[in-house]
C-alpha positions as CSV (number, residue, x, y, z in Angstrom):
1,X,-4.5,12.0,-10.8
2,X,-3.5,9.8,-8.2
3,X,-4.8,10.0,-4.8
4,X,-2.8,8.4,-2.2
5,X,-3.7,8.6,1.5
6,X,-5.1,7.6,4.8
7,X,-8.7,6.1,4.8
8,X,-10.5,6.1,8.2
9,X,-7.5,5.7,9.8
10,X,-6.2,2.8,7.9
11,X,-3.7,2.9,4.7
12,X,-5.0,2.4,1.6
13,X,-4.8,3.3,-2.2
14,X,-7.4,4.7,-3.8
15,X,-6.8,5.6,-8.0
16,X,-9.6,7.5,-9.8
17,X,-8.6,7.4,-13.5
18,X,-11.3,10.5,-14.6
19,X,-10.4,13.3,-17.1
20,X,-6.7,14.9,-16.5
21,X,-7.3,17.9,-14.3
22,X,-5.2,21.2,-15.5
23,X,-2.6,22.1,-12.6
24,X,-4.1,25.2,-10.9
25,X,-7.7,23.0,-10.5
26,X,-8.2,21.8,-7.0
27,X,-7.6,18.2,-6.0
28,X,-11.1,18.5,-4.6
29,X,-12.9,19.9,-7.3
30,X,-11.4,16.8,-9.9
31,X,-12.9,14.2,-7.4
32,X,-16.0,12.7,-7.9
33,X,-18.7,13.0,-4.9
34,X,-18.1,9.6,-2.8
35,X,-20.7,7.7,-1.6
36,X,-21.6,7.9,1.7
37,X,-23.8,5.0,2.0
38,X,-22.4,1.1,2.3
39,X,-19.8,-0.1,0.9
40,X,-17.5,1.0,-1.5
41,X,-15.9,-0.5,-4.5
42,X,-16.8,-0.1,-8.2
43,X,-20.1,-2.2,-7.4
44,X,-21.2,1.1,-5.8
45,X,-20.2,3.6,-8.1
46,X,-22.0,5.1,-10.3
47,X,-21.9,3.4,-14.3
48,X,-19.7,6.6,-15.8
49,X,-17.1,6.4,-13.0
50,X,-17.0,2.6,-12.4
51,X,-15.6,1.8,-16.2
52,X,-12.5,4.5,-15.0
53,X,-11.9,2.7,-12.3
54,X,-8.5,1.1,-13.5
55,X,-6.4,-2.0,-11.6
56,X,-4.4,0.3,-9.0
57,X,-1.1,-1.8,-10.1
58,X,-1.7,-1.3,-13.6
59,X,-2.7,2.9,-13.2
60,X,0.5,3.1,-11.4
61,X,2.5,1.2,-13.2
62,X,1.7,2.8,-16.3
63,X,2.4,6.4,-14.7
64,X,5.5,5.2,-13.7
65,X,6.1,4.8,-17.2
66,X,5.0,7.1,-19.0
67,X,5.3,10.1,-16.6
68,X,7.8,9.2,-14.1
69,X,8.5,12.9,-13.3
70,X,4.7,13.7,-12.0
71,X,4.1,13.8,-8.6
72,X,3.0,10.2,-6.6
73,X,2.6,11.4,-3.4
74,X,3.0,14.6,-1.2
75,X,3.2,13.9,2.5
76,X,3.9,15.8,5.5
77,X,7.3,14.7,5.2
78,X,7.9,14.8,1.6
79,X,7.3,13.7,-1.6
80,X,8.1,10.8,-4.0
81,X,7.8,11.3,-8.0
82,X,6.1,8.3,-9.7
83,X,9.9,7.7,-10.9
84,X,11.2,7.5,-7.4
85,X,8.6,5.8,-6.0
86,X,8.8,2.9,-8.7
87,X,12.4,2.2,-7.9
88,X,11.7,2.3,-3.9
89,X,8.6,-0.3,-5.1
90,X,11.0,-2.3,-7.0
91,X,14.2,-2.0,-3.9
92,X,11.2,-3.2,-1.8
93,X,9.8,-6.2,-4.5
94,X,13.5,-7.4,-4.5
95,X,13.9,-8.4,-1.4
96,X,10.7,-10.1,-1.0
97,X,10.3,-12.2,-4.1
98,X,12.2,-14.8,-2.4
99,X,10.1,-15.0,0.3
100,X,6.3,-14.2,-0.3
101,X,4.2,-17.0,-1.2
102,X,0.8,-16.4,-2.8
103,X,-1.9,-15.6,-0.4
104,X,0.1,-14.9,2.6
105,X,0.3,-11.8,4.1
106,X,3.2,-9.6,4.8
107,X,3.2,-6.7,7.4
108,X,3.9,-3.5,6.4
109,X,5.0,-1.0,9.2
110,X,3.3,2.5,8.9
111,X,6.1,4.6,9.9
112,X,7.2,6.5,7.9
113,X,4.7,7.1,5.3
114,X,6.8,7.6,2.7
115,X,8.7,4.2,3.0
116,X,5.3,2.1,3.9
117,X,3.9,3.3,0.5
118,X,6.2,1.7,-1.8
119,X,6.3,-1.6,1.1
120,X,2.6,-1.9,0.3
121,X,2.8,-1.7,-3.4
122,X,5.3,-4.1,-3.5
123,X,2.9,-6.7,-1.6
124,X,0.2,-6.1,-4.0
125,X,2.7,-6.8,-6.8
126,X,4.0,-10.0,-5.3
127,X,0.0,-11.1,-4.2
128,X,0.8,-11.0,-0.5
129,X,-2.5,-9.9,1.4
130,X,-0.9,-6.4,3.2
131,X,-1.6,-6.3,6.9
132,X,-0.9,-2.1,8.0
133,X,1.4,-2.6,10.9
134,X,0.4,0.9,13.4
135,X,3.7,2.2,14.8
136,X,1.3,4.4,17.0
137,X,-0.5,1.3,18.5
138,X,0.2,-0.2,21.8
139,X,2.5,-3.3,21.6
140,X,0.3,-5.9,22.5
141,X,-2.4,-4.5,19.9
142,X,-0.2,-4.7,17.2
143,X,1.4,-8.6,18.5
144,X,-2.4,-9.5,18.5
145,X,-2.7,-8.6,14.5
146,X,0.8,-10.4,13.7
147,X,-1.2,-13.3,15.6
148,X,-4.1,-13.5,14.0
149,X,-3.2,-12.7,10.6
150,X,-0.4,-15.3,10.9
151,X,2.3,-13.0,9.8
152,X,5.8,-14.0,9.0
153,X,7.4,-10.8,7.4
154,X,7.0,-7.4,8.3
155,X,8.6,-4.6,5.4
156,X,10.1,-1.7,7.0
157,X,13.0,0.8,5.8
158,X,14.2,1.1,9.6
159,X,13.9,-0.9,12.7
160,X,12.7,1.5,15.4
161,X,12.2,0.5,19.2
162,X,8.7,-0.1,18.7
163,X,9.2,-2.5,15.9
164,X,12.0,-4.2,17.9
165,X,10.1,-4.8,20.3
166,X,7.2,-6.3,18.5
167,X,9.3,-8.4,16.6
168,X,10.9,-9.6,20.1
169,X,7.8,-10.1,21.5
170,X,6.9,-12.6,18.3
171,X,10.0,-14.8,19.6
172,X,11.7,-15.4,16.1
173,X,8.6,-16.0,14.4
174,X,8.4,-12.6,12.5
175,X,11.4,-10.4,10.8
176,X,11.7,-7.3,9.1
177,X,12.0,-7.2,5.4
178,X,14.4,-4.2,4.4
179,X,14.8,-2.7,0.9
180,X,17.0,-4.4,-1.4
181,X,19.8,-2.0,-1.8
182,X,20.7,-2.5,-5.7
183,X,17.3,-3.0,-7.3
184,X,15.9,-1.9,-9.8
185,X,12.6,-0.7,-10.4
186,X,10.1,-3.5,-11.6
187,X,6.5,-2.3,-12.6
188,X,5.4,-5.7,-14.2
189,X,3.5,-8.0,-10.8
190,X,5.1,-11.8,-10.3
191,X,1.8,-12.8,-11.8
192,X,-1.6,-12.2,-12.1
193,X,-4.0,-12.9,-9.2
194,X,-7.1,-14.3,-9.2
195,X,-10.4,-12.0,-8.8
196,X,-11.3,-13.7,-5.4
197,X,-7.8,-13.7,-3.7
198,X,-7.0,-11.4,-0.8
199,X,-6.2,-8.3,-1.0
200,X,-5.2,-6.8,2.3
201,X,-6.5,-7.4,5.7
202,X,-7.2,-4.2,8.2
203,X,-7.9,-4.7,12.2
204,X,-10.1,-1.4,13.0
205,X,-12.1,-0.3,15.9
206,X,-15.3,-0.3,13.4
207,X,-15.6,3.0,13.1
208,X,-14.4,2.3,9.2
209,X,-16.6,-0.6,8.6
């Protein structure tokens, strides 16, 4: 099963590739135990559970193959099949191809969940570090993470006042990155990064580490 969600207040994707649970067994009782001391990665995991620990392109990709009609996510405000949410990932992936360079990070506006999802796969697939944009943050908060993360692109499905007014505040040195409105969905990443590239890049209070 996939397990998409919120991590400490910051978005993230988590994929635990364990034995297939049967459909009336509890989310909760098919997850592993985490760990509740340091950090956590595969490094930490116990042997048994670190070799499942797939690529979290790859898992996806691979479901949205071979089982596009099982369930990706299931949010307050919906839910996306891995079908549906490949060709959102690939609408996304189109219209940033021709502007992400390798290594440098694209924003990706939390509201609404269901559209930042597929916004943030995309990045991973066209190796731009994410940066989580919070739609609930004060503007100057969020202007001092396009700052200091040096972004240039932030992907959103709509442009609401909040994000207007962050992207005025940047003075033409930040736009929004729509979906591509024709494309089609594309599961296999621009290349393959490197094991020591960046990932992502989360401003917190350090509450979550």
């Amino acid at each position: 099963p996939c397990i998409w969600g919120l991590t400490g207040g910051c978005w993230g994707l988590r994929f635990y590739a364990g034995p297939r649970r049967s459909a009336d067994t509890p989310c909760a009782q098919a997850m592993p135990e985490p760990s509740r001391h340091g950090p956590t990665g595969a490094a930490n995991l116990p042997a048994d559970m670190s070799s499942r620990i797939d690529d979290v392109w790859k898992a996806f990709a691979r479901q949205a193959r071979e089982q596009p009609e099982r369930q990706a996510l299931l949010l307050a405000e919906g839910a996306r099949s891995y079908g549906e949410l490949a060709e959102r990932v690939g609408r996304y992936r189109a219209a940033l191809a021709p502007l992400a360079q390798a290594g440098q990070p694209v924003g990706v506006w939390t509201e609404p969940p269901l559209s930042a999802y597929p916004a943030l796969l995309a990045a991973m697939a066209e190796r731009a570090p994410y940066v989580p944009i919070n739609a609930r943050f004060p503007l100057e908060r969020n202007f001092a993470v396009v700052e200091e993360s040096g972004l240039r692109h932030i992907l959103s499905e709509t442009q609401p006042p909040e994000l207007q007014a962050l992207i005025a505040r940047c003075e033409g040195r930040v736009q929004r990155i729509g979906p591509h409105a024709d494309a089609m969905p594309m599961l296999v990443p621009a290349s393959t990064p490197e094991k020591d590239e960046l990932a992502f890049l989360l401003f917190t209070s350090g509450s979550t580490g």
